[in-house]
C-alpha positions in Angstrom: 5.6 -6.4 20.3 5.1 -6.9 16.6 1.7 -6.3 14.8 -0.1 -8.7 13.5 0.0 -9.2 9.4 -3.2 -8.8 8.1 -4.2 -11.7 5.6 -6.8 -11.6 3.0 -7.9 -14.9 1.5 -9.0 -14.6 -2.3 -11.3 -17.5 -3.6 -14.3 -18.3 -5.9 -17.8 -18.1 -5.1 -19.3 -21.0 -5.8 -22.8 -19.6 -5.4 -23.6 -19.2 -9.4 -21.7 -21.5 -11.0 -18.2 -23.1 -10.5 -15.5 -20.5 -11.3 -12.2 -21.9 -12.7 -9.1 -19.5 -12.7 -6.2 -19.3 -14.9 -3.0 -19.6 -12.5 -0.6 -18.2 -15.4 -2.9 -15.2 -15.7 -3.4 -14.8 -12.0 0.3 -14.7 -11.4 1.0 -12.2 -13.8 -1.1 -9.9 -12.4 -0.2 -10.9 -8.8 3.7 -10.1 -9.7 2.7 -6.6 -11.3 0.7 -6.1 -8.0 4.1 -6.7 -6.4 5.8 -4.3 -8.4 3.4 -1.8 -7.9 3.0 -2.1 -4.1 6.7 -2.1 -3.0 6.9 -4.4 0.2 4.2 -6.2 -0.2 4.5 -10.2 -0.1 1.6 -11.9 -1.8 1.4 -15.8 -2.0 -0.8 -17.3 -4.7 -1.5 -21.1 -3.5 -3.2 -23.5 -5.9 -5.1 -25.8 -4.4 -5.6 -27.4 -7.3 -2.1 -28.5 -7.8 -0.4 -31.5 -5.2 3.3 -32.2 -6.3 4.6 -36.0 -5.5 5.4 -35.1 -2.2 2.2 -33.6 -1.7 2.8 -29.8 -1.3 0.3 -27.5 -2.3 1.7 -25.4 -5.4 2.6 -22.0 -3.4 4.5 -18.8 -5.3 5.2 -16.0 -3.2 5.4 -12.4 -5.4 7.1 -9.6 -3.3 9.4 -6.3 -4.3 11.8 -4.4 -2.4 12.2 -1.7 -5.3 8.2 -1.7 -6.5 8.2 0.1 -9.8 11.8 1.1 -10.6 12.5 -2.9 -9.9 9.9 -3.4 -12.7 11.7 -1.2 -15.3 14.7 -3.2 -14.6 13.3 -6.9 -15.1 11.7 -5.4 -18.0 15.5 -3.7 -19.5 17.2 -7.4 -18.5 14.5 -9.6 -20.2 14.3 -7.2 -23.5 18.2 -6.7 -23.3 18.1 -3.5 -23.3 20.3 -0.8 -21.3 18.6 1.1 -19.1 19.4 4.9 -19.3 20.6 6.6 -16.2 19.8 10.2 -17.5 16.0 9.4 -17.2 16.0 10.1 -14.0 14.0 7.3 -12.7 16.9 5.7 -10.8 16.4 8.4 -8.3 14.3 6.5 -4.9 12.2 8.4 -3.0 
């Protein structure tokens, strides 16, 4: 039998003033949570945000190499060539 997925729900509390949250920064730091906890799928949802068709905006942020997949987007987006001899190729 397969465990149950723990969810945790993230949202403003509305109990001092309305709170209004930038999705572009909240992503960014959502992906680097992703990199930094390999295996881990988070899903930001926007309520906020209806397309035509009326789905809820939904982007799911999840990595199977955490950190050393990190280094990699960050080599291909700077063009850069990553160097093997750093030894940080090596997965525990």
């Amino acid at each position: 039998m397969k465990e149950p997925v723990p969810r945790y729900t993230f949202g403003p509390t509305w109990r001092f003033s309305p709170r209004i949250y930038n999705k572009d920064i909240l992503e960014s730091r959502l992906r680097e949570l992703a990199y930094l906890n390999r295996k881990i799928r988070i899903v930001l949802t926007d309520e906020r945000e209806i397309d035509e068709a009326g789905k809820i905006y939904e982007k799911v942020f999840y990595s199977e190499g955490g950190i050393i997949e990190f280094v990699e987007m960050l080599d291909q987006n700077g063009k850069r060539t990553p160097d093997p001899e750093s030894g940080l190729y090596g997965r525990p």
